[in-house]
ZAVEX-200390 format. One record per residue (C-alpha): residue number from 1; residue in three letters; x, y, z. Coordinates in nm, 2 decimals. Example, Ala and Ser with C-alpha at 12.3 -4.5 7.8 and 13.67 -1.06 7.14 Angstrom:
residues 2
1,ALA,1.23,-0.45,0.78
2,SER,1.37,-0.11,0.71
end
This chain:
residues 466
1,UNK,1.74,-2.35,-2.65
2,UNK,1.40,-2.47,-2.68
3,UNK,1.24,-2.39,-3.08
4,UNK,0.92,-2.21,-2.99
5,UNK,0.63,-2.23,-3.29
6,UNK,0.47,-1.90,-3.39
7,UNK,0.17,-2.06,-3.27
8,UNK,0.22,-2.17,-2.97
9,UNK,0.43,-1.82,-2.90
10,UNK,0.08,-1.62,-3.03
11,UNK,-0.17,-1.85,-2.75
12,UNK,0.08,-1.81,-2.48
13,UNK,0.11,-1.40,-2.58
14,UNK,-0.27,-1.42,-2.58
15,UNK,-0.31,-1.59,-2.29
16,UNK,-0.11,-1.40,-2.06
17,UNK,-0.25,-1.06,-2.24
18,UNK,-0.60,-1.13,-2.08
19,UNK,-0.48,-1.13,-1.76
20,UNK,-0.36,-0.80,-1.74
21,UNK,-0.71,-0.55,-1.71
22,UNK,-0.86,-0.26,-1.56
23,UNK,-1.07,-0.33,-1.26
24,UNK,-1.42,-0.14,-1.22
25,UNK,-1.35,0.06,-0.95
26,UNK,-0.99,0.16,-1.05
27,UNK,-0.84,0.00,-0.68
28,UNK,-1.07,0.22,-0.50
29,UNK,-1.28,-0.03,-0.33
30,UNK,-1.01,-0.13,-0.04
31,UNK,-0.97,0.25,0.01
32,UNK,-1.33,0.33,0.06
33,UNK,-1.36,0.00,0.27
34,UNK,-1.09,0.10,0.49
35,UNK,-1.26,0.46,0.55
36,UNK,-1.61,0.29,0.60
37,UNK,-1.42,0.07,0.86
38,UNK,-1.20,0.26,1.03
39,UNK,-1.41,0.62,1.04
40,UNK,-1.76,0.52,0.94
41,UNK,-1.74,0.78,0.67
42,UNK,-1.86,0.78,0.33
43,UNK,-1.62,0.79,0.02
44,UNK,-1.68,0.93,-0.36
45,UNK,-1.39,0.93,-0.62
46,UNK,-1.55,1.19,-0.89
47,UNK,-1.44,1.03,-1.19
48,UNK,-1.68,1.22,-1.42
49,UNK,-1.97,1.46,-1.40
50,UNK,-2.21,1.24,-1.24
51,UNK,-1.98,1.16,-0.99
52,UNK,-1.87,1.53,-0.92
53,UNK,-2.31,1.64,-0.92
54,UNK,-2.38,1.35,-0.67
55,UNK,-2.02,1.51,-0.41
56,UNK,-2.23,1.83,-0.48
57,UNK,-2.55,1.73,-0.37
58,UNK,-2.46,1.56,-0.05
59,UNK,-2.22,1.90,0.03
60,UNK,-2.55,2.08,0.02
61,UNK,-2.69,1.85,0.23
62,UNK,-2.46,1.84,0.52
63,UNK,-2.40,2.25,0.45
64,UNK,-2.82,2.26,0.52
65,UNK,-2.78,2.25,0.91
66,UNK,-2.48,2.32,1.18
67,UNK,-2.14,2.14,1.08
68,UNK,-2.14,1.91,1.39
69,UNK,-1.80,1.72,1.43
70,UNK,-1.90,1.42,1.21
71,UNK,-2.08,1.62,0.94
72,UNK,-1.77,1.78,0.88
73,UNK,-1.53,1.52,0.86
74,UNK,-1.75,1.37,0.60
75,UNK,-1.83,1.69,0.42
76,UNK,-1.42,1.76,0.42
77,UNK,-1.38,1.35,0.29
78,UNK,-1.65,1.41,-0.03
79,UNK,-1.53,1.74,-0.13
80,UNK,-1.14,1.75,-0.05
81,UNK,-0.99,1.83,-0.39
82,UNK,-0.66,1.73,-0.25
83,UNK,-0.81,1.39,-0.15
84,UNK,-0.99,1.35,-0.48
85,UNK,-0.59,1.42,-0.64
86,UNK,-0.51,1.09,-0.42
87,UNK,-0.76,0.89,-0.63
88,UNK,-0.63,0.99,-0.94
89,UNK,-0.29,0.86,-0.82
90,UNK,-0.51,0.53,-0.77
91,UNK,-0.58,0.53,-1.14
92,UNK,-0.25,0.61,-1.24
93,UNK,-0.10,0.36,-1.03
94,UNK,-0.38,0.08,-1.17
95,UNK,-0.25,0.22,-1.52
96,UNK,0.11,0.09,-1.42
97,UNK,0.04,-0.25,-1.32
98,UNK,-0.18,-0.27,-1.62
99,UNK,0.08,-0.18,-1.85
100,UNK,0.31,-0.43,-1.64
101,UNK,0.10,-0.67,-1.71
102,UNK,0.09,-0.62,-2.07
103,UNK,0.29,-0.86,-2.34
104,UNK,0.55,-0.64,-2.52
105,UNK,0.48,-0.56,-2.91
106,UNK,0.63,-0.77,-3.16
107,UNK,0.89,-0.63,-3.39
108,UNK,0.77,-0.62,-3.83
109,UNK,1.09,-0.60,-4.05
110,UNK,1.08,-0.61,-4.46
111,UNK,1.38,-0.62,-4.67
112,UNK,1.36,-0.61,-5.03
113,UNK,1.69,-0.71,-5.23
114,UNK,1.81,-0.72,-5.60
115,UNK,2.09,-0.88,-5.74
116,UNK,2.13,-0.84,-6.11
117,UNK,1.80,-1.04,-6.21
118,UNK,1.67,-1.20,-5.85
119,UNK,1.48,-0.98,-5.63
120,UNK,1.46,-1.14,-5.26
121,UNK,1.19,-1.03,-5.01
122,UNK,1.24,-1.11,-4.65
123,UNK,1.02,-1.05,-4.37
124,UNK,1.09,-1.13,-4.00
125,UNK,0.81,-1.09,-3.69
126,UNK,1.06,-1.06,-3.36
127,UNK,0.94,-1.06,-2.98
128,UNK,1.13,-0.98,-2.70
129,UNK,1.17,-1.29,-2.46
130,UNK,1.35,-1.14,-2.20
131,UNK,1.01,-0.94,-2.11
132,UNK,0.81,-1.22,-2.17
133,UNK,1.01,-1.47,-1.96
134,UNK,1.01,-1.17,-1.64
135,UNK,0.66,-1.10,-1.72
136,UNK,0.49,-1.29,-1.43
137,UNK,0.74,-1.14,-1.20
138,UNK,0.68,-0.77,-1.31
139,UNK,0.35,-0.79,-1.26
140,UNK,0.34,-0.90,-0.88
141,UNK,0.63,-0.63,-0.83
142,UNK,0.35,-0.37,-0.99
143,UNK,0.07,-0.54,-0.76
144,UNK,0.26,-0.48,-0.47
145,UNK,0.34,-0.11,-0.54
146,UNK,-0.01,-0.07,-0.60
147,UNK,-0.14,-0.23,-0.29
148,UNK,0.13,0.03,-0.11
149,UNK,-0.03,0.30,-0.33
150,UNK,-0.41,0.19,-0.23
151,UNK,-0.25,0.18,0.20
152,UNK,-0.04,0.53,0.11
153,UNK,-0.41,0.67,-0.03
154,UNK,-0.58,0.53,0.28
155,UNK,-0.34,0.69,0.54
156,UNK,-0.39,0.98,0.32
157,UNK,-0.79,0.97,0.41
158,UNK,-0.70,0.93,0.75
159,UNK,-0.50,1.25,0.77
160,UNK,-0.79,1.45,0.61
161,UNK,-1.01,1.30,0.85
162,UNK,-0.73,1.39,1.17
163,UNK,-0.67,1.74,1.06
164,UNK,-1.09,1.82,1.02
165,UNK,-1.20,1.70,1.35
166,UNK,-0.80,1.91,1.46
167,UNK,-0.90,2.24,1.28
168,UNK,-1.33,2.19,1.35
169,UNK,-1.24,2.19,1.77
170,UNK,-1.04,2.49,1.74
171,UNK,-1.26,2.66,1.51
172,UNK,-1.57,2.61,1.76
173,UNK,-1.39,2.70,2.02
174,UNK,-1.25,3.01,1.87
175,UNK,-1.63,3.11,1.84
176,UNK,-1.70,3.06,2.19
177,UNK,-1.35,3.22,2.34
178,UNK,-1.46,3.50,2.11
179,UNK,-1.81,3.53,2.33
180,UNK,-1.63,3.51,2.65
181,UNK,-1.40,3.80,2.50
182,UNK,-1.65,4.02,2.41
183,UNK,-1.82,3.98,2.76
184,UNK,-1.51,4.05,2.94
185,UNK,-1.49,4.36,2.73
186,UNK,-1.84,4.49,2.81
187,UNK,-1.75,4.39,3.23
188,UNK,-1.43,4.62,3.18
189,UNK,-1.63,4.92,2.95
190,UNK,-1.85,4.94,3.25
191,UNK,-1.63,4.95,3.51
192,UNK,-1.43,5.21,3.27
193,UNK,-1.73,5.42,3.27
194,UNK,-1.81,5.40,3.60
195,UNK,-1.42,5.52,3.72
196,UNK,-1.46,5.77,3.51
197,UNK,-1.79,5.93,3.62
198,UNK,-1.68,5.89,3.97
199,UNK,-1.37,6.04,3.91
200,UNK,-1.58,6.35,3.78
201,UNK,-1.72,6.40,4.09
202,UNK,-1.40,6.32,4.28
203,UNK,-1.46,6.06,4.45
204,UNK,-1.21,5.85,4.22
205,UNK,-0.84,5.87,4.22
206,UNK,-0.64,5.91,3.89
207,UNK,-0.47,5.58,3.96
208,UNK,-0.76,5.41,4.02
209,UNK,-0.93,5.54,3.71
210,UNK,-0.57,5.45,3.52
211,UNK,-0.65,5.10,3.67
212,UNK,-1.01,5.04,3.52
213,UNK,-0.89,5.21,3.17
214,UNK,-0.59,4.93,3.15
215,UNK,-0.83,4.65,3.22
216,UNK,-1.08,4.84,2.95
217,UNK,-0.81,4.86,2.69
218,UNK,-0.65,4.48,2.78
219,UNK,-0.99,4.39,2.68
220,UNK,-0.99,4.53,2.38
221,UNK,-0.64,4.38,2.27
222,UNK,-0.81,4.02,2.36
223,UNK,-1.11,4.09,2.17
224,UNK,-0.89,4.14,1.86
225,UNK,-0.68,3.86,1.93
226,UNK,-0.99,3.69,1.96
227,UNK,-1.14,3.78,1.64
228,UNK,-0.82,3.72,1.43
229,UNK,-0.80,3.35,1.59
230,UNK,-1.20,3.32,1.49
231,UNK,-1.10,3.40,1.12
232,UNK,-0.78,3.19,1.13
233,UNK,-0.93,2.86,1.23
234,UNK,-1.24,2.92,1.04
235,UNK,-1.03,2.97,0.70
236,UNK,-0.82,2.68,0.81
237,UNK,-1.13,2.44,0.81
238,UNK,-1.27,2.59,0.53
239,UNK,-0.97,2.50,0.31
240,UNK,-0.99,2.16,0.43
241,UNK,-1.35,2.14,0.38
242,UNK,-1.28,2.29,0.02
243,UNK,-1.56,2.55,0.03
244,UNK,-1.62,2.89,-0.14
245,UNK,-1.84,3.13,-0.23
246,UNK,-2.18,3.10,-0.13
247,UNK,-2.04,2.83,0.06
248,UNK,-1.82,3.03,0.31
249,UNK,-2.13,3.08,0.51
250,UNK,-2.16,2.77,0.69
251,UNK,-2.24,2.75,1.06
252,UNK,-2.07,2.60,1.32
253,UNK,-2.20,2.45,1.70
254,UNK,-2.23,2.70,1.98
255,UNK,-2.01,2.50,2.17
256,UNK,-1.71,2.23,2.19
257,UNK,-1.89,1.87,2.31
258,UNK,-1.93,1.81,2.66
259,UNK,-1.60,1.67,2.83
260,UNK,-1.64,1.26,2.91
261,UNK,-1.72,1.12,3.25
262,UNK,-1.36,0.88,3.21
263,UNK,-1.05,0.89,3.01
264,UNK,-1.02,0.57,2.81
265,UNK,-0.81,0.35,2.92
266,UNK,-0.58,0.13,2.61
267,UNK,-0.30,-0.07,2.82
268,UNK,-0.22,-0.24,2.46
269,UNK,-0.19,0.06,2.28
270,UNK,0.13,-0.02,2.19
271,UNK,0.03,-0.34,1.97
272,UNK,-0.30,-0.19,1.89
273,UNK,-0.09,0.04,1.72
274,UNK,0.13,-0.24,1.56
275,UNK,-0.19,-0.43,1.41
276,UNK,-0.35,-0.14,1.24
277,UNK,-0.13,0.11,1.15
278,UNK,-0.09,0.16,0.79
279,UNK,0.23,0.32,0.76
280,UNK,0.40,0.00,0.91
281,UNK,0.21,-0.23,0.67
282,UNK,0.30,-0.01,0.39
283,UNK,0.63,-0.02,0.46
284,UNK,0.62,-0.45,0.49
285,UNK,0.48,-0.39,0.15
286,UNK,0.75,-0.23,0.02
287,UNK,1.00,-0.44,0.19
288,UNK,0.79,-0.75,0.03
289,UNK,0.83,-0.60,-0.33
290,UNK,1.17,-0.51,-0.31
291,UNK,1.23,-0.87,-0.19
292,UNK,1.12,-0.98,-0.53
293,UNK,1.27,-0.68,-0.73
294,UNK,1.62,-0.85,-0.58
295,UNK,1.55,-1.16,-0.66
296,UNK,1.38,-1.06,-1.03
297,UNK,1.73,-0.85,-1.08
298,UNK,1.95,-1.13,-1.02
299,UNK,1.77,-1.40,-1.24
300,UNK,1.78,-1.15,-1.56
301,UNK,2.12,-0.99,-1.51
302,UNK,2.26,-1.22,-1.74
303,UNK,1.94,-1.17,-2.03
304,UNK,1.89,-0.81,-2.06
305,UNK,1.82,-0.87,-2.43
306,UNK,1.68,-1.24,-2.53
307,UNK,1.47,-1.20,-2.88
308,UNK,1.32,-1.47,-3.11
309,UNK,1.23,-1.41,-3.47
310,UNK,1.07,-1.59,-3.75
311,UNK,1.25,-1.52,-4.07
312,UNK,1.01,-1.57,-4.40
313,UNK,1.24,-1.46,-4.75
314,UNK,1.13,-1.55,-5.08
315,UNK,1.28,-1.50,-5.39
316,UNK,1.14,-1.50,-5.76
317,UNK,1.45,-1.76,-5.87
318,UNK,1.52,-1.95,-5.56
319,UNK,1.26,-2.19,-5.30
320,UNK,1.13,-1.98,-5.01
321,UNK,1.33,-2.02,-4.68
322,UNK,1.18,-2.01,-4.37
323,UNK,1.29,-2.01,-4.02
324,UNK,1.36,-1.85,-3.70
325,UNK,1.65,-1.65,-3.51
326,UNK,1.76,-1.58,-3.18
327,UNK,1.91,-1.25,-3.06
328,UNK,2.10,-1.25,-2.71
329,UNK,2.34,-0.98,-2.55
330,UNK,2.69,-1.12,-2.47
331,UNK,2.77,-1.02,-2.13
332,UNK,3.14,-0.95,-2.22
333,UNK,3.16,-0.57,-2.03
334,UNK,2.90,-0.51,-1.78
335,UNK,2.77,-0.85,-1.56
336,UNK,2.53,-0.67,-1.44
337,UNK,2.73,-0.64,-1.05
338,UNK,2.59,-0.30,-1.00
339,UNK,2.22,-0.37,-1.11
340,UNK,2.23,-0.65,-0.82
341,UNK,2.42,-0.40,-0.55
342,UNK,2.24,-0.17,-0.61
343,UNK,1.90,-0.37,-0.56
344,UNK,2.06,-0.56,-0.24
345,UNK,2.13,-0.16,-0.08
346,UNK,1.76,-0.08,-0.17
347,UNK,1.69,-0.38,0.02
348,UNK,1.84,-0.33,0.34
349,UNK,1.72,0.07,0.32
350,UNK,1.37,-0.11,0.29
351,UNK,1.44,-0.34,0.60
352,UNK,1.59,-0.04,0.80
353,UNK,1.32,0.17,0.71
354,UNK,1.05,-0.06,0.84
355,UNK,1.26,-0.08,1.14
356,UNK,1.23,0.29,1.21
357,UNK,0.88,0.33,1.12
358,UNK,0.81,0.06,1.39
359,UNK,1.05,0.20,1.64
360,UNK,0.91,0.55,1.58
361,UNK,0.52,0.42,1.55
362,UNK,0.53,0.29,1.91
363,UNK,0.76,0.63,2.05
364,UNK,0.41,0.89,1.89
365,UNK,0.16,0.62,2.06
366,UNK,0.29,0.61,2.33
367,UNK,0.32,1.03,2.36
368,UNK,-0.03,1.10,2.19
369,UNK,-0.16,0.82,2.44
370,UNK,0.04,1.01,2.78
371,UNK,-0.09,1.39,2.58
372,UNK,-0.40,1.26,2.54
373,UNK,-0.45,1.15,2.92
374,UNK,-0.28,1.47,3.03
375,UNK,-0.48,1.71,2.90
376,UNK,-0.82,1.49,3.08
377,UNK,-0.64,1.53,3.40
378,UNK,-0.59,1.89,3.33
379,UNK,-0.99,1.98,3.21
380,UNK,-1.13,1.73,3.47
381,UNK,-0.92,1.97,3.73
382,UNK,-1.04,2.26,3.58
383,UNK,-1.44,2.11,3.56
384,UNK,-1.43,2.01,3.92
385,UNK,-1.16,2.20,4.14
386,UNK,-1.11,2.57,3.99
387,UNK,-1.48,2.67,3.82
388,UNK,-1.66,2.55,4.13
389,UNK,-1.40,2.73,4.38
390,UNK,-1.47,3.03,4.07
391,UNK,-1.86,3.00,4.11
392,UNK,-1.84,3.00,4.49
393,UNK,-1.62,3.31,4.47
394,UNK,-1.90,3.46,4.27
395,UNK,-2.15,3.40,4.53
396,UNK,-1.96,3.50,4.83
397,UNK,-1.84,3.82,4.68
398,UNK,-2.23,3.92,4.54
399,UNK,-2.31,3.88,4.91
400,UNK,-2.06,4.14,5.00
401,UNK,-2.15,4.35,4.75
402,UNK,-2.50,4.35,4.89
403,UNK,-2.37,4.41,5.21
404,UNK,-2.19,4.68,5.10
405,UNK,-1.91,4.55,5.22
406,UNK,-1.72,4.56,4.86
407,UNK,-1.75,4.80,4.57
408,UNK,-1.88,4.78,4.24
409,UNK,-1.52,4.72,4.09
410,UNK,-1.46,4.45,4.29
411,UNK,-1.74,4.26,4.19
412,UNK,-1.71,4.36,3.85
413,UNK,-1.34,4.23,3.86
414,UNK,-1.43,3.92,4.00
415,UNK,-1.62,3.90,3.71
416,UNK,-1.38,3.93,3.50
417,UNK,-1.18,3.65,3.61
418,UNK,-1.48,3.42,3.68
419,UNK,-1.54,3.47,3.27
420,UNK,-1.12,3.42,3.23
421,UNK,-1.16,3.10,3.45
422,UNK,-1.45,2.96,3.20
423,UNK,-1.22,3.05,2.92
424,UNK,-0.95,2.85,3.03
425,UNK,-1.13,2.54,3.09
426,UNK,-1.26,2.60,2.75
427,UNK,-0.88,2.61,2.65
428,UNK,-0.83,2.25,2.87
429,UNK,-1.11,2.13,2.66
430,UNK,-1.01,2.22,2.32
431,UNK,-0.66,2.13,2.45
432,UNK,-0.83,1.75,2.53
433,UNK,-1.01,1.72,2.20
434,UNK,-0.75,1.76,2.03
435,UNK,-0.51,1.56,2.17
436,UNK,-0.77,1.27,2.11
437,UNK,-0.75,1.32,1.74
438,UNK,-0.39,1.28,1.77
439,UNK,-0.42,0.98,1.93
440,UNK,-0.66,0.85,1.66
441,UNK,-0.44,0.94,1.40
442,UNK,-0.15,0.78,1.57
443,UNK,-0.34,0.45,1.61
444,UNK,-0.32,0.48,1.25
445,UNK,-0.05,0.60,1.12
446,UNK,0.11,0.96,1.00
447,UNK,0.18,0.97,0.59
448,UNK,0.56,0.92,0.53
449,UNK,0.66,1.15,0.30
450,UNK,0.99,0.85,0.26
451,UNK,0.71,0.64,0.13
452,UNK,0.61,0.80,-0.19
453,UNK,0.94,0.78,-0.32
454,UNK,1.09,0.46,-0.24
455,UNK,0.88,0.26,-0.50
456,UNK,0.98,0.46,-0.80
457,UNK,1.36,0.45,-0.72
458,UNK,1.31,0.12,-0.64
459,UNK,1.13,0.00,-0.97
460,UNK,1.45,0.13,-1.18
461,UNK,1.64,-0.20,-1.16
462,UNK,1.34,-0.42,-1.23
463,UNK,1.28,-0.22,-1.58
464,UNK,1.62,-0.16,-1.64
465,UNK,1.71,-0.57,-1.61
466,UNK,1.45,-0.64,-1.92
end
């Protein structure tokens, strides 16, 4: 055993002690770089009062005019309180790898002795080498988790980003299914009115007045189911948004955006999906770090205690002694077998895990990539075979009804189902958007709720090995 001098000991402890620090923006930069990147979207971590009054200015802002589609997915990415609760993990998880990073306190002792006329002092400073020697290996296990936790709080922005465009497309158009609603409600109140007036007269049956009261009251029940979607996609946005009050009266587009010429077309959307996911480069990370947990577990199993001390005890009839002391833990009952099992198993769970995230990341690309170029098919059918055939329809029967060759309720039922035709390519359309966020998100990568707690478990053996 190499005889370490205090002093050499104290520049070493020194040395290594300014290595370990808080960084200005707490590990938020890559986050907000990613978001800038990826969504071309602003990010602001409030850390304190001046940071929360600049969020609240730029909410005002974007709240000033119609929430278009981007507007909101920024508004929802400032003033997300759930998000903002992500970056506060970020400085929690900086204030780990700091504290990783740190040397471990020395150890004072004083002992004061008599016997009969001689009084002995002793002193000893102690320091636990068995954290000092794993130091350097702690720490990169720390910077890994927190480069997983900086990826985990990215995906997380990503999410937020998924479900506001999601819940903003059915939202607008639950506002404009609500106005086709309402106008197949006034087309069946008329022909309601009219049935009955003629059936004053009698020239009306009772069936056919029964007829044109059903379609009057069927109306009604898909106004109200209209209405109740309106407030229930609203008040989902809103939460994500993470307005209130005075707030709640935001406005929203008249319309979903128009539907594009082409469908893309991604032939590589499997590996696009491979090279930018973060969910699979979080769990490589993980992988990574328990790779180096292992091998940090089996080069301590046989020092989980490893102290040096420097002994100082003077005595008013004696010469002071001085010198040094080593404390190590015999390995006589445990050898440490199950720390090193048990950080092999965590292992192989990280490997299989990153297995099944990539298995299962190219099975959702591949199915948001086929829903996403399903539902074009389906609103480019209804945009250029049904609402044309609908509007021809329209033109033919006016015609007759000029002619007098059908009746006011015919016309007024084709109506009807001219305004039910628009409704359900507004359906194909909403149906279209939103399978395009999916795919966006799954270019991405969906949070893992397995992610979050595989680092903790898995930093048990490291700690528990010094």
């Amino acid at each position: 055993m190499t005889i370490i001098k205090p002093a050499v000991l104290l520049c070493a402890a020194l040395l290594l002690a300014g290595c370990a620090g808080f960084s200005q923006d707490g590990g938020f930069d890559p986050v907000q770089q990613s978001a800038e990147r990826q969504l071309d979207k602003q990010l602001l971590w409030a850390r304190d009062e001046a940071g929360r009054g600049q969020i609240e200015a730029r909410v005002a802002e974007l709240l000033a005019e119609p929430l278009s589609l981007d507007a909101a997915v920024q508004l929802a990415l400032l003033n997300n309180r759930g998000l903002q609760a992500s970056f506060d993990e970020l400085g929690i998880g900086e204030a780990e790898r700091v504290q990783a990073g740190r040397l471990p306190n020395p150890g004072f002792s004083y002992g004061r002795l008599e016997k009969g006329s001689e009084v002995e002092y002793e002193r000893g400073l102690h320091l636990n080498l068995a954290r000092l020697i794993a130091l350097p290996l702690t720490s990169r296990l720390e910077g890994r988790r927190f480069e997983q936790l900086q990826r985990q709080t990215s995906l997380a922005v990503f999410d937020l980003a998924s479900e506001t465009r999601k819940a903003w497309y059915q939202a607008v158009a639950a506002e404009e299914s609500l106005v086709y609603a309402r106008q197949v409600l006034d087309a069946a109140e008329a022909g309601a009115d009219l049935a009955r007036r003629m059936a004053a007269v009698g020239n009306f049956s009772k069936l056919q007045q029964a007829e044109q009261q059903n379609f009057y009251a069927e109306a009604g029940i898909g106004l109200l189911q209209a209405e109740q979607a309106r407030v229930r996609s609203r008040e989902q946005l809103t939460r994500l948004l993470g307005l209130w009050g005075e707030q709640l009266d935001y406005r929203l587009p008249e319309r979903l955006p128009a539907l594009p010429k082409n469908a893309d077309e991604l032939p590589d959307v499997e590996r696009l999906a491979m090279n930018q996911r973060q969910d699979i480069q979080a769990v490589r990370l993980d992988a990574e770090r328990l790779a180096q947990n292992l091998g940090l577990t089996r080069t301590t199993r046989f020092i989980n205690v490893l102290e040096l001390g420097v002994v100082n005890n003077r005595s008013n009839e004696e010469p002071t002694q001085r010198g040094y002391e080593i404390s190590v833990e015999l390995p006589l009952f445990d050898w440490s077998g199950a720390k090193v099992a048990r950080a092999e198993a965590q292992y192989r769970q990280a490997l299989n895990r990153a297995a099944e995230t990539a298995v299962n990341a190219r099975s959702q690309v591949r199915e948001a990539y086929h829903a996403y170029r399903n539902a074009f098919e389906l609103a480019q059918h209804y945009r250029t075979e049904v609402l044309p055939l609908r509007q021809r329809i329209a033109e033919e029967n006016l015609l007759r009804y000029n002619g007098m060759f059908i009746s006011t309720f015919d016309l007024l039922a084709d109506a009807r189902r001219q305004v039910q035709a628009v409704d359900g390519y507004l359906q194909a359309q909403r149906a279209f958007w939103l399978a395009r966020a999916d795919l966006d998100m799954a270019l991405l990568g969906a949070p893992n709720p397995s992610l979050g707690a595989a680092p903790a478990a898995a930093a048990e053996p490291a700690a528990a090995g010094h």
